[in-house]
C-alpha positions as CSV (number, residue, x, y, z in Angstrom):
1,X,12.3,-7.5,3.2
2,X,10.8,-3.8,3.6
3,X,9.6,-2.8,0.2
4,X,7.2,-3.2,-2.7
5,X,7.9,-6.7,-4.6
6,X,5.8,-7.8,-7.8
7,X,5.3,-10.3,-10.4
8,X,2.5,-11.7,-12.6
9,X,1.0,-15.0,-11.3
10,X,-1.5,-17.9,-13.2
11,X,-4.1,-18.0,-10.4
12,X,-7.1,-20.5,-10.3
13,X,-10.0,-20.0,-8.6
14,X,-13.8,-20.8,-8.1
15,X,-16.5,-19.8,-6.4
16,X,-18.8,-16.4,-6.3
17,X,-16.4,-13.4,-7.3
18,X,-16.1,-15.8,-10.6
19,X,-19.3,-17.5,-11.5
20,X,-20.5,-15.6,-14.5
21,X,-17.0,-16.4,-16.2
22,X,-17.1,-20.4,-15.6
23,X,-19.8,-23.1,-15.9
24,X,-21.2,-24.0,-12.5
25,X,-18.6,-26.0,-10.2
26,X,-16.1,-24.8,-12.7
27,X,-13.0,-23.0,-12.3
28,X,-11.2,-19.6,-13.7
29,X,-7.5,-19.6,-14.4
30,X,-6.1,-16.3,-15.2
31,X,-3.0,-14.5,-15.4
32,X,-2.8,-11.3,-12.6
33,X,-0.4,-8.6,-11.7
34,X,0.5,-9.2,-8.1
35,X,2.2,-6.1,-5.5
36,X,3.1,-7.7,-2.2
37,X,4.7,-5.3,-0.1
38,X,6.3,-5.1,3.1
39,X,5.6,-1.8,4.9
40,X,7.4,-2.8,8.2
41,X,9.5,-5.9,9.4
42,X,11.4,-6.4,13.1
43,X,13.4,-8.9,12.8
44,X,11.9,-11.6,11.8
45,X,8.5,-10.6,11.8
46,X,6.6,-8.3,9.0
47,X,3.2,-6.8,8.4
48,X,1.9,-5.1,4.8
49,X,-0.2,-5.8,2.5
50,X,-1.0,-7.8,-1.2
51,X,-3.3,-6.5,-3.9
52,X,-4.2,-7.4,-7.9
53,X,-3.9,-4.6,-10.3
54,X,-5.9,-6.3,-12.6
55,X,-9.1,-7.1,-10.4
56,X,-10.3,-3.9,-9.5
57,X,-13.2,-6.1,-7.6
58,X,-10.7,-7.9,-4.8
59,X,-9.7,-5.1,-2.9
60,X,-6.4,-4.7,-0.9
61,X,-6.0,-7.2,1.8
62,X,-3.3,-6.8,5.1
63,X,-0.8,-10.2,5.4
64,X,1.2,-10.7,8.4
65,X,4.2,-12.8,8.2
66,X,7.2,-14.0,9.8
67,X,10.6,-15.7,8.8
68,X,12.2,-18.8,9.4
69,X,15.9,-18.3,11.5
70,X,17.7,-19.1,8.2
71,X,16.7,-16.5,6.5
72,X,15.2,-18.4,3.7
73,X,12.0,-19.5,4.0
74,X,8.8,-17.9,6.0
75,X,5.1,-18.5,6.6
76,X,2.2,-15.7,6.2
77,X,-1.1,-15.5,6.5
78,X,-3.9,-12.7,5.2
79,X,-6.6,-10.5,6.6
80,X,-9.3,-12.9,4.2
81,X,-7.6,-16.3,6.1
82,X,-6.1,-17.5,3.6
83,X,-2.1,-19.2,3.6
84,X,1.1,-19.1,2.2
85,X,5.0,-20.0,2.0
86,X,8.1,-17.7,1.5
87,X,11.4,-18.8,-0.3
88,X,14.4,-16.5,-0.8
89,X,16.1,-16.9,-3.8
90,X,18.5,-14.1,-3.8
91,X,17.8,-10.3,-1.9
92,X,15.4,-9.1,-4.5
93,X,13.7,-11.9,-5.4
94,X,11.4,-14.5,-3.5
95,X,8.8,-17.4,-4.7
96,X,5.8,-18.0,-2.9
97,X,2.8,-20.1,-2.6
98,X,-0.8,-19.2,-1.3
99,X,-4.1,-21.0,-0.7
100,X,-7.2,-19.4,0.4
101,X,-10.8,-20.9,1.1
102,X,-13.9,-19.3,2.4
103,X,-17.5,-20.9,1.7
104,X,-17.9,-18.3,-1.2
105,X,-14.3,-18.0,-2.6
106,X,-11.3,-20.8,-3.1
107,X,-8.3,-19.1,-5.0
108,X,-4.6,-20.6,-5.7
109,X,-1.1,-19.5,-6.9
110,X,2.3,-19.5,-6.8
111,X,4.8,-16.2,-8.0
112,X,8.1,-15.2,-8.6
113,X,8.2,-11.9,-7.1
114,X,10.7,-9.2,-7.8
115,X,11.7,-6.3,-5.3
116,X,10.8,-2.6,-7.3
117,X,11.4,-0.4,-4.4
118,X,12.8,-0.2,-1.0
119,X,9.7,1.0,1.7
């Protein structure tokens, strides 16, 4: 899994970092460009890191993560709290889910992420 994987993802969100773009209690839903990547894995456990190219205002944020025993699913979490869910589709592809909630900032998505480079 060691390398740098991305894909663009439809990403809703609400809260602070967005409130000049949405009506009050509203939401944003916008199209990103999302790097995940994997600067170490043992076995089935892997640390590294996710940003957005396209928000220069979320910065980069460490995820830790480990993998089911089949091989094709896995859970990870981020440095910000926030959740999400691995499925392997082939070796250079993977779909995800995430979910993050803090009392300033909710933000949502799922991606199809391609692999770009080995670590």
């Amino acid at each position: 899994m060691e390398g740098v994987w991305v894909g663009t993802v439809r990403m809703v969100s609400s809260g602070e970092q967005v409130r000049t773009q949405v009506a009050r209690g509203g939401a944003l839903i916008q199209e990103i460009e999302l790097t995940f990547t994997v600067s170490y894995q043992d076995q089935e456990v892997f640390i590294g890191e996710s940003s957005i190219a396209n928000a220069p205002d979320l910065q980069t944020v460490p995820v830790w993560g480990s993998i089911r025993s089949t091989g094709k699913e896995g859970v990870f979490v981020t440095a910000h709290g926030g959740r999400g869910n691995i499925w392997f589709t082939t070796p250079s592809q993977f779909e995800f889910c995430y979910a993050n909630q803090t009392p300033k900032w909710m933000s949502s998505y799922c991606a199809v992420l391609e692999k770009q480079s080995d670590q």
